[in-house]
N, C-alpha and C positions, 0 to 999 in steps of 0.2 A: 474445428469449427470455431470460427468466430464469436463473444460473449455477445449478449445480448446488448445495447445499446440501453445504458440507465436514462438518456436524455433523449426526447427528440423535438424538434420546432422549426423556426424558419429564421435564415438567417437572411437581413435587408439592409440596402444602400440605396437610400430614395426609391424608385421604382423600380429596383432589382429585388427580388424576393426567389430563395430557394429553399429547399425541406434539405434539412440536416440532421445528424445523430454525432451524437457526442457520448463519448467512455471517457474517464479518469487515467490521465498516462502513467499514475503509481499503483504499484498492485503488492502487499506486503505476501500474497498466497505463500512464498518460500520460506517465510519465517517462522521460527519451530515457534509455539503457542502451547502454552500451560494451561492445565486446570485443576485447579485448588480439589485433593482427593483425601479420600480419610485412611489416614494410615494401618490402620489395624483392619477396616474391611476391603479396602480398593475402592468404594465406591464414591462418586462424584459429589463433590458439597455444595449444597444449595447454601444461597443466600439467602438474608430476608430483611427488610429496616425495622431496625427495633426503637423506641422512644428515647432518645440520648440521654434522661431523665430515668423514667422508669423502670427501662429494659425493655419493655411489653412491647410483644412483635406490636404493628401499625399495618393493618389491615388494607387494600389495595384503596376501598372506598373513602381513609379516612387521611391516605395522603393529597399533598398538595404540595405547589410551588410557595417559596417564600423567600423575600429581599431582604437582609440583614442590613436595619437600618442604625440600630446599635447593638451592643454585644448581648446575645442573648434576646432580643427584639427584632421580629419579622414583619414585615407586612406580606398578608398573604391572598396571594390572587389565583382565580378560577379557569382553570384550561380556557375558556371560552374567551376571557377577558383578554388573553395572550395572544389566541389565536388573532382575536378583531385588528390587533393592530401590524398582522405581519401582511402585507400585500397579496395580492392576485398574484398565484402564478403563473407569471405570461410566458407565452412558446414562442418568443419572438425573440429574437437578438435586432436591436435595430441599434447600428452602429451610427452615433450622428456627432465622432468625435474624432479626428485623426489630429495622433501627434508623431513627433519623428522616433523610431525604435530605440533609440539610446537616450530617451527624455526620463523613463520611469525609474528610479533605484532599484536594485534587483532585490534589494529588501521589503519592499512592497510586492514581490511577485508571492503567492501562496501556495494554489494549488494549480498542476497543468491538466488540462484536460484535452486528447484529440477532438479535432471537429473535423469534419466529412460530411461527401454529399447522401443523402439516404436515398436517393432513384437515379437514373440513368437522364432522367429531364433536368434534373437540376445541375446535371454535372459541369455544363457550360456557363451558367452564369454563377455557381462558385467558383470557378476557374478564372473566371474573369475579374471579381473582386480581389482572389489570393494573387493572381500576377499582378494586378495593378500596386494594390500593396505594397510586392516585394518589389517591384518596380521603382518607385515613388519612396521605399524607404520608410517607412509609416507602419505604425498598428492601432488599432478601431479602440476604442473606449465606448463599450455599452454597460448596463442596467442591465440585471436578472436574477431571479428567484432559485438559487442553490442552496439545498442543506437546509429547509427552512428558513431563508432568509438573504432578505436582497442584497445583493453586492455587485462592486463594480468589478467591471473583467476588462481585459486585455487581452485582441485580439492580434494576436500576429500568424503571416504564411510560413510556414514548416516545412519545407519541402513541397511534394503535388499536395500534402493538406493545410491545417490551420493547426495554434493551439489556442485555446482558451485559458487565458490566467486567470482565476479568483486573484483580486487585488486585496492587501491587508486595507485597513481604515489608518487615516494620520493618528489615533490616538493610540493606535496600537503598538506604533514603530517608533520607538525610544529615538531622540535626537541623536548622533554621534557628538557634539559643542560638549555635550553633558560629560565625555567621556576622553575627547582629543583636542580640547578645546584648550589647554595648560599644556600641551605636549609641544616642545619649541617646532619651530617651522624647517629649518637644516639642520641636523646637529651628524649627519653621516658625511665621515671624510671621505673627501673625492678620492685618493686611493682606495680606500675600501670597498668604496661605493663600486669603483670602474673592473676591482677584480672581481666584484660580487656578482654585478653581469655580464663579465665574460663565463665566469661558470653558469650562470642560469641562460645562458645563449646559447651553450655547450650540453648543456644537462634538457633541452627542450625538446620535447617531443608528441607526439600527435595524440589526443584523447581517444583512448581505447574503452569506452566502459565496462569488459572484462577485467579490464586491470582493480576497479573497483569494486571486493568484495567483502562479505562481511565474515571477518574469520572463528567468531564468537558462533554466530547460528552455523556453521561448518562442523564447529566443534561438538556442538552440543547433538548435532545430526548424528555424532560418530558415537558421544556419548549412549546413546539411547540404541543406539543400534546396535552396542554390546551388551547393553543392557535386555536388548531384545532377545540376543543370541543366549544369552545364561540363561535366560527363562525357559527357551526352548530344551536346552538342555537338560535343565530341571528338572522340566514337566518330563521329560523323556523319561526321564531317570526314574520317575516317582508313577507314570502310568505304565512301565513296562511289569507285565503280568510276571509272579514268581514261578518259576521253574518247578514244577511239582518233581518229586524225586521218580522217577522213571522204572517199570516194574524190568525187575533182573532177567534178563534173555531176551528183550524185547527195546534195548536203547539205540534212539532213531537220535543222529547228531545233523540238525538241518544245514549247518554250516560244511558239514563231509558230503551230505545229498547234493548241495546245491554244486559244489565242486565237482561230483563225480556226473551230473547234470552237464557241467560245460565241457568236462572232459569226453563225453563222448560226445559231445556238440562239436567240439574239434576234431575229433576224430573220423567223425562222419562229414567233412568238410573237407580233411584232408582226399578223403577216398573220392 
């Protein structure tokens, strides 16, 4: 079965309007996940925020947000004050931007998300916006309310669907000048250069994304699944009741019963 759709609304190109559902195309579900336990009972450790000053837990109603505006100095604002200035969120994707697919650095791309049609009405005129699209070479730049907080996306066709990009903001993505700006413009020798791609023309081959996986959470999978198995064994070891000593003329060995049980189970099978 299918997850649930986190998103739904309507996706629009002037007077084209369709009902869509959108999932997040990354899912961490496979990776193994720790929780801080207390070693001498097994059980799970709670957190709590204490006063970075006095220790003293801080009670749910006496926290709050606060902007460090010099070290050790906050100004502190009230959930409500925060809320006022994040936007409506709208269910609408209305794209009213087409640029060409290889205009946005792929370091502005963020998060992908699938977009699909949510009814069997709308299935024709999303289909007609994602061909034109891929048609045309192009993906949509709209406005929308993800994650508590507007951002712009990029829309591109993915095959029969779409994806939606959360875009970073320009203040977030470091200039490369800052970084390759002093690094000379040639400095690889053409022989070098010409046997470097021959081998990388030699060495090319087709993106498989089995081939990418993570050998750390593998590890640790196997890790704990031995760790699983001693336990069982453990406990085996340590619940299996003690053999009371057996009254004389009367010792019953269940491992000879059970044998002399298949043996005549064989025997009565031969016949």
């Amino acid at each position: 079965m299918a997850p649930r759709p986190f998103w739904k609304g309507y996706l629009k190109l002037t007077l084209v309007t369709c009902p869509v559902a959108m999932m997040p195309a990354l899912t961490d579900e496979e990776k193994v996940r720790f929780t801080t336990v207390n070693r001498k009972t097994g059980n799970r450790v709670m957190s709590r925020y204490v006063d970075a000053v006095t220790g003293k837990v801080v009670e749910d109603d006496d926290q709050i947000r606060g902007y460090e505006h010099a070290e050790g100095k906050y100004v502190m604002l009230e959930e409500d004050e925060i809320d006022a200035v994040a936007l409506d969120s709208t269910r609408t994707i209305d794209i009213d931007l087409f640029i060409g697919a290889d205009e946005i650095p792929a370091l502005f791309l963020d998060r992908p998300h699938y977009l699909f049609p949510d009814d069997e009405v709308g299935e024709e005129a999303f289909a007609v916006i994602r061909a034109a699209m891929e048609e045309t070479g192009t993906v949509g730049i709209a406005r929308l309310v993800l994650y508590r907080r507007e951002r712009a996306v990029m829309i591109e066709p993915r095959g029969r669907g779409m994806v939606v990009w959360t875009l970073r903001y320009g203040d977030e993505v470091r200039p490369p000048e800052e970084y390759f700006g002093e690094l000379e413009k040639e400095k690889a020798g053409t022989k070098a250069r010409t046997a470097v791609v021959r081998l990388l023309s030699q060495e090319k081959q087709g993106w498989e994304p089995g081939e990418i996986d993570d050998p750390v959470n593998e590890r640790l999978r196997e890790i704990i699944a031995e760790h699983k198995k001693a336990r069982k064994k453990t406990a085996s070891k340590k619940s299996a009741p003690r053999r009371a000593e057996p009254e004389k003329g009367n010792v019953v060995n269940i491992m000879d019963a059970l044998r002399q049980s298949l043996d005549k189970d064989r025997k009565a099978g031969r016949k």
